[in-house]
Backbone as CSV, one residue per row, in Angstrom:
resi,resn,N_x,N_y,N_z,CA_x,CA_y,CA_z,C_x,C_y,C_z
1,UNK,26.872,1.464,12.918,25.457,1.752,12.965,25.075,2.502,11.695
2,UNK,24.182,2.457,10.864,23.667,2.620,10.073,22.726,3.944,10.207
3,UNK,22.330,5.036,9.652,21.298,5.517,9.507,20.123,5.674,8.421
4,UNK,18.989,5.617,8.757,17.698,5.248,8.033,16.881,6.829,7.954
5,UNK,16.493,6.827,6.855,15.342,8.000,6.418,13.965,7.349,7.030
6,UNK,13.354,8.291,7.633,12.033,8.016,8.337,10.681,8.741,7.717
7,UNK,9.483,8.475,7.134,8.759,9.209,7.161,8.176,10.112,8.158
8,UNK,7.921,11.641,7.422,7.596,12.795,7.857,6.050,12.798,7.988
9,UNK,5.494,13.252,9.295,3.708,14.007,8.168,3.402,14.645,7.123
10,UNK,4.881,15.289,7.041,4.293,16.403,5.475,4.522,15.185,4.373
11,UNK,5.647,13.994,4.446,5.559,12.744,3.654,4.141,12.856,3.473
12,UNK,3.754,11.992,4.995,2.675,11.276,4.788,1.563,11.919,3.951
13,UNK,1.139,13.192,4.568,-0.157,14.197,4.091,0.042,14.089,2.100
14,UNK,1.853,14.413,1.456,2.363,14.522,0.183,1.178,12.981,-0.496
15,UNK,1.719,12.147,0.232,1.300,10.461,-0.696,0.001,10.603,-0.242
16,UNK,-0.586,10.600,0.506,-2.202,10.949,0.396,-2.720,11.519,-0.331
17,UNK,-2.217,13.100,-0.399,-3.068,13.800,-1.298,-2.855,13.555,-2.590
18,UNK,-1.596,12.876,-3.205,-1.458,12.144,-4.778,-2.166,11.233,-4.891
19,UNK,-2.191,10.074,-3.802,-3.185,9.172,-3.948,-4.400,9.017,-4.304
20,UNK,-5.136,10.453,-3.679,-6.217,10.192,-3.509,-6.562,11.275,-4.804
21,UNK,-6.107,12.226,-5.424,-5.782,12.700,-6.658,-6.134,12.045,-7.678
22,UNK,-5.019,10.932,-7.329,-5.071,10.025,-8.740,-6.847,8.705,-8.763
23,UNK,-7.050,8.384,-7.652,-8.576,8.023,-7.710,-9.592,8.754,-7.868
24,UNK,-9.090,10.296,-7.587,-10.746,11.371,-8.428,-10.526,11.096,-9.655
25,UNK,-9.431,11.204,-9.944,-9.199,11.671,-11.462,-9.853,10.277,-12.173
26,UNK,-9.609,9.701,-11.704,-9.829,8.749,-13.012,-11.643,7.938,-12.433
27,UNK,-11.928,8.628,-11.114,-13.146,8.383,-10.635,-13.566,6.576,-9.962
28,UNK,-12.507,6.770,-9.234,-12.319,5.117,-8.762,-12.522,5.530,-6.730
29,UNK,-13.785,5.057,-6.483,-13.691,5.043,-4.929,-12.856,4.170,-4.071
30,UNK,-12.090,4.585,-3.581,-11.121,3.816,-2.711,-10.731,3.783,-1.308
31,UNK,-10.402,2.948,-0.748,-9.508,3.232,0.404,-8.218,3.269,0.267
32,UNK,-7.607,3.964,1.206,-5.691,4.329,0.928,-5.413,4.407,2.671
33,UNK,-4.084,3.546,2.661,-3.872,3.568,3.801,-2.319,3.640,3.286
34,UNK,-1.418,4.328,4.863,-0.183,4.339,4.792,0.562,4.027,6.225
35,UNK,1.072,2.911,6.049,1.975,2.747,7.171,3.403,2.880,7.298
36,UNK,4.044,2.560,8.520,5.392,2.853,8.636,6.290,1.529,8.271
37,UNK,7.293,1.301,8.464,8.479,0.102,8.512,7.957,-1.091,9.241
38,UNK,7.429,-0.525,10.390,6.646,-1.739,10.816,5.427,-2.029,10.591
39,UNK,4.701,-1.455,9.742,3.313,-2.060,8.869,2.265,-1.077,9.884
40,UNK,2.621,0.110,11.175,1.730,0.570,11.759,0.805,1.611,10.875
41,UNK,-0.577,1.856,11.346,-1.163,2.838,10.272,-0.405,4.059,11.171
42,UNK,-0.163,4.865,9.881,-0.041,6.587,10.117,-1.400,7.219,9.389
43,UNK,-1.801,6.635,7.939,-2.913,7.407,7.450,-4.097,6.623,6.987
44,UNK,-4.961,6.752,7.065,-6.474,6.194,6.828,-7.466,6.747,5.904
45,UNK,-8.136,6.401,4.645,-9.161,7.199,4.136,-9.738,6.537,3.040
46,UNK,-11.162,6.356,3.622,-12.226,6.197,2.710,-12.874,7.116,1.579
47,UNK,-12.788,6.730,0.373,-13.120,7.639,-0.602,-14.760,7.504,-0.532
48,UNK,-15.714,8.543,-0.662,-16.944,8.954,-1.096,-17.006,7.056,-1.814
49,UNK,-18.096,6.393,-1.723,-18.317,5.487,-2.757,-17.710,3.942,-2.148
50,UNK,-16.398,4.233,-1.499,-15.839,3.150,-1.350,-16.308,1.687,-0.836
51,UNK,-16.297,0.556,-1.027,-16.693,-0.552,-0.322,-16.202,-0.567,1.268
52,UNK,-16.729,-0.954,2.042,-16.729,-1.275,3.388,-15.793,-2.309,3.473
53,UNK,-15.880,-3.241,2.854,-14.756,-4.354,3.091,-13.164,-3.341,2.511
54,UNK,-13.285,-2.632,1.761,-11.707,-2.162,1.409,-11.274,-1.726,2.326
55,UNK,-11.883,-1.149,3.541,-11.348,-0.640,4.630,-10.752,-1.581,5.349
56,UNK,-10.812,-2.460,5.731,-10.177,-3.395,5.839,-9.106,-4.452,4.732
57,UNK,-9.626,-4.236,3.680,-8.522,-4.926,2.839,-7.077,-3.896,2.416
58,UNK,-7.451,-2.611,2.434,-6.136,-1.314,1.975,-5.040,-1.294,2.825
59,UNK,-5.346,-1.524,4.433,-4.320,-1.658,5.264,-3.406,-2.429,5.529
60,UNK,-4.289,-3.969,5.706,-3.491,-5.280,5.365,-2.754,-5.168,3.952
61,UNK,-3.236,-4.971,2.964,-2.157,-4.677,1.828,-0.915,-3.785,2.183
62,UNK,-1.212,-2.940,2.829,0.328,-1.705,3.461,0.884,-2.332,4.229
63,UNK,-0.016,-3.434,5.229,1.104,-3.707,6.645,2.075,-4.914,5.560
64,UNK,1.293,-5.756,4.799,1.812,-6.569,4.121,3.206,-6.329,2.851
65,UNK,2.915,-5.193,2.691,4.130,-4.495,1.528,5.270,-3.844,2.542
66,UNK,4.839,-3.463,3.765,6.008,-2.530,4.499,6.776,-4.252,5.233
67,UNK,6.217,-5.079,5.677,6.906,-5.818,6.379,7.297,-7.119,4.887
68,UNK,7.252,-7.166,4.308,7.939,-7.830,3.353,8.721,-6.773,2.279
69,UNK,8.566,-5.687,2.287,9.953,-4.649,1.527,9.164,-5.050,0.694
70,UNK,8.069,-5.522,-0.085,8.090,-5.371,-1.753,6.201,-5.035,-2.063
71,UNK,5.580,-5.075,-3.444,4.872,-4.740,-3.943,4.117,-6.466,-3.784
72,UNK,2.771,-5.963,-3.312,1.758,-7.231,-2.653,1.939,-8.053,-3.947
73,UNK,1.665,-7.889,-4.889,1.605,-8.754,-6.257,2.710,-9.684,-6.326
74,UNK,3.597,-9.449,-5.785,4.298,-10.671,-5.744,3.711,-11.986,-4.986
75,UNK,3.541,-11.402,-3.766,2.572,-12.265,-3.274,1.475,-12.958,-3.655
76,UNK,0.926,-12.117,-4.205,-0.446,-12.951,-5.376,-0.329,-13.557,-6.787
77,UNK,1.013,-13.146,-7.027,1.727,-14.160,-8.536,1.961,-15.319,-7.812
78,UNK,2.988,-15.312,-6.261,2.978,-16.694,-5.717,1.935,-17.861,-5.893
79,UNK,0.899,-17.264,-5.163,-0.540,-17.879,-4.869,-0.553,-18.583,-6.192
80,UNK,-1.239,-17.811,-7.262,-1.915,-17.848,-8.357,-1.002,-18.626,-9.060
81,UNK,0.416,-18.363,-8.747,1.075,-19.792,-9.797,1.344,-21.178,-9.001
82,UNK,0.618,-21.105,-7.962,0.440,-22.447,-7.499,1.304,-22.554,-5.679
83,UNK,1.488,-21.813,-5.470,2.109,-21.884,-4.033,0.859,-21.420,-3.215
84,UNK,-0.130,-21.875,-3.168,-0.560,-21.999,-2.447,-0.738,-21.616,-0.869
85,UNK,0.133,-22.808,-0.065,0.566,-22.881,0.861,0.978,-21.569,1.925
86,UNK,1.839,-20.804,1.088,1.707,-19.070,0.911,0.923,-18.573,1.796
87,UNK,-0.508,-19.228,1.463,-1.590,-18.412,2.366,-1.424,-18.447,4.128
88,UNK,-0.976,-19.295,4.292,-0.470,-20.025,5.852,0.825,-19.015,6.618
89,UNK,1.278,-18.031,5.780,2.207,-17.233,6.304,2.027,-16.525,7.469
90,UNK,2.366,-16.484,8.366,1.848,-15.951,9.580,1.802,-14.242,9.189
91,UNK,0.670,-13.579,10.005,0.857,-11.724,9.923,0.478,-11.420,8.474
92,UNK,0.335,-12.119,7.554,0.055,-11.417,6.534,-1.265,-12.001,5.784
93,UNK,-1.895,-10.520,5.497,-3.323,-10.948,5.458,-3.608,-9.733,4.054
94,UNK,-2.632,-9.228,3.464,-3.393,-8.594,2.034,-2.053,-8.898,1.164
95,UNK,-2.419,-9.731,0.946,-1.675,-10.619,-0.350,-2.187,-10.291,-1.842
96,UNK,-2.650,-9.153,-1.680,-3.082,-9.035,-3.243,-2.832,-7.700,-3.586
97,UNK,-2.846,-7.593,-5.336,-2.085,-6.434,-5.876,-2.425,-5.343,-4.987
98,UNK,-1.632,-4.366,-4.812,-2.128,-2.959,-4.643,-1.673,-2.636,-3.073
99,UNK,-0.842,-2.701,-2.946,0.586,-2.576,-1.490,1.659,-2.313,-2.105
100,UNK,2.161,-1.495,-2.022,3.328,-0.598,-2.883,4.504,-0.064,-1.507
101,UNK,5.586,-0.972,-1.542,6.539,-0.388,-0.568,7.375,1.141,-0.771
102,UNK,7.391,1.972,0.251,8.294,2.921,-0.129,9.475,2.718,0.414
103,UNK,10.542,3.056,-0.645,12.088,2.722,-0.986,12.699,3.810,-0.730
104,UNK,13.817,3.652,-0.064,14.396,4.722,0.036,16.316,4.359,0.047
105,UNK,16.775,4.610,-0.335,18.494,3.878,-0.556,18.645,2.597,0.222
106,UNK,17.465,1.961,-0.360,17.639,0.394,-0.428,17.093,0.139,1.189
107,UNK,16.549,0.900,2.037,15.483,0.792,3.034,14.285,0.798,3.135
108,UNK,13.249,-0.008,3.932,11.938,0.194,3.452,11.651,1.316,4.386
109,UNK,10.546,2.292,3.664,10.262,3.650,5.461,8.687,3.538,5.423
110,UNK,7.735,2.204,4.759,7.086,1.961,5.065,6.313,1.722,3.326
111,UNK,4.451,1.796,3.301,4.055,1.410,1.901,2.834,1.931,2.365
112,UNK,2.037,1.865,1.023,0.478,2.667,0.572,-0.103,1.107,-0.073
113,UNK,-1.165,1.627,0.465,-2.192,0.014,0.496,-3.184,0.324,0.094
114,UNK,-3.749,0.065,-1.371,-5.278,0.892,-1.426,-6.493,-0.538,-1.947
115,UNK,-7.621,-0.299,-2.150,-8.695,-1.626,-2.074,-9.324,-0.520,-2.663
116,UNK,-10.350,-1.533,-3.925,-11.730,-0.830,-4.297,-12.078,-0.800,-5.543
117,UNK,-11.033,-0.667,-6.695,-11.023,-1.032,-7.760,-10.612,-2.404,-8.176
118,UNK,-10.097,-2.599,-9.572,-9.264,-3.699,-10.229,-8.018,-3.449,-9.333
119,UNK,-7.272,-4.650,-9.316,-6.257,-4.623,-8.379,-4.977,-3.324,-8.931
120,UNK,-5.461,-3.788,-10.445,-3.709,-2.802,-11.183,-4.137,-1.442,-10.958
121,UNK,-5.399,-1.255,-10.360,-5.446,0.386,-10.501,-5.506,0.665,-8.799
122,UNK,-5.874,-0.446,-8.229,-5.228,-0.002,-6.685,-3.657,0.414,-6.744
123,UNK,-2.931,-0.671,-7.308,-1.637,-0.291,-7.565,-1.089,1.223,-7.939
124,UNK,-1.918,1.366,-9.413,-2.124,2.504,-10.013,-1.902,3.913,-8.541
125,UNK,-3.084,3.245,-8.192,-3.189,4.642,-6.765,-1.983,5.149,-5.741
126,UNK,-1.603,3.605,-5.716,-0.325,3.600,-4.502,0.681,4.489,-5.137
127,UNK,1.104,3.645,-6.339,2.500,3.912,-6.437,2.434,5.770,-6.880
128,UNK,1.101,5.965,-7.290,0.845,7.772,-7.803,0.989,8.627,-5.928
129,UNK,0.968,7.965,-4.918,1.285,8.496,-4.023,2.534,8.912,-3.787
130,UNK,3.432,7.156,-3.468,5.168,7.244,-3.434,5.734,8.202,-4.316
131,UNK,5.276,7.715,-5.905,5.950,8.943,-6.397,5.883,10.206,-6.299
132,UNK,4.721,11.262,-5.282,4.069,12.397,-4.586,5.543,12.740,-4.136
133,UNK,6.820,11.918,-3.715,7.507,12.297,-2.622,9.137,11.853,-3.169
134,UNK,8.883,11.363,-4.560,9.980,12.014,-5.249,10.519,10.165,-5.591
135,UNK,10.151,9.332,-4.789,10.368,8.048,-4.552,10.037,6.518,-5.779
């Protein structure tokens, strides 16, 4: 049997408050969401400004990065270089940049999903969370 590192709240609260840090700073309204291993939300938040649809697009990007172990953009290089088909994947519904898995000795313990800007600076947002926590 194996043992796995689990996210904490003080995790969670750590990648939020970097997250959402790194979108004052550079003045980008967003949503940021963070789920667990199994793509469930633990954290939720609309920035001042944010679009209404990102609230819905930030999460599906997290459930989509925690249950595939990797960074959504892969998913949307698929698409965009012609796989298409891709889209038909069952459960996954934010296929685009800016879902950032968190890694931990080669386990996923879940990902940060943000919507609202250009996609590389949703990214931008996520991964300024994970790294909040040393990751």
């Amino acid at each position: 049997m194996k043992t796995k590192s689990v996210l904490e709240f003080a995790d969670v609260k750590a990648i939020a408050a970097a997250a959402e840090a790194e979108a004052l700073k550079n003045n980008w309204a967003v949503s940021i969401a963070i789920v667990d291993d199994g793509g469930h939300l633990l954290w939720f938040q609309r920035l001042d400004g944010a679009a209404p649809i990102s609230a819905h697009i930030a999460p599906g990007k997290a459930r989509t990065s925690a249950l595939g172990r990797r960074e959504t953009k892969i998913y949307e290089d698929m698409i965009n270089g012609g796989r298409v088909s891709f889209l038909s994947a069952p459960g996954l519904e934010g296929m685009l940049e800016g879902g950032v898995p968190i890694l931990k000795d080669g386990q996923c313990l879940g990902a940060v999903g943000v919507s609202g800007v250009k996609s590389t600076e949703d990214a931008q947002v996520a991964k300024a969370g994970v790294a909040a926590i040393g990751l």
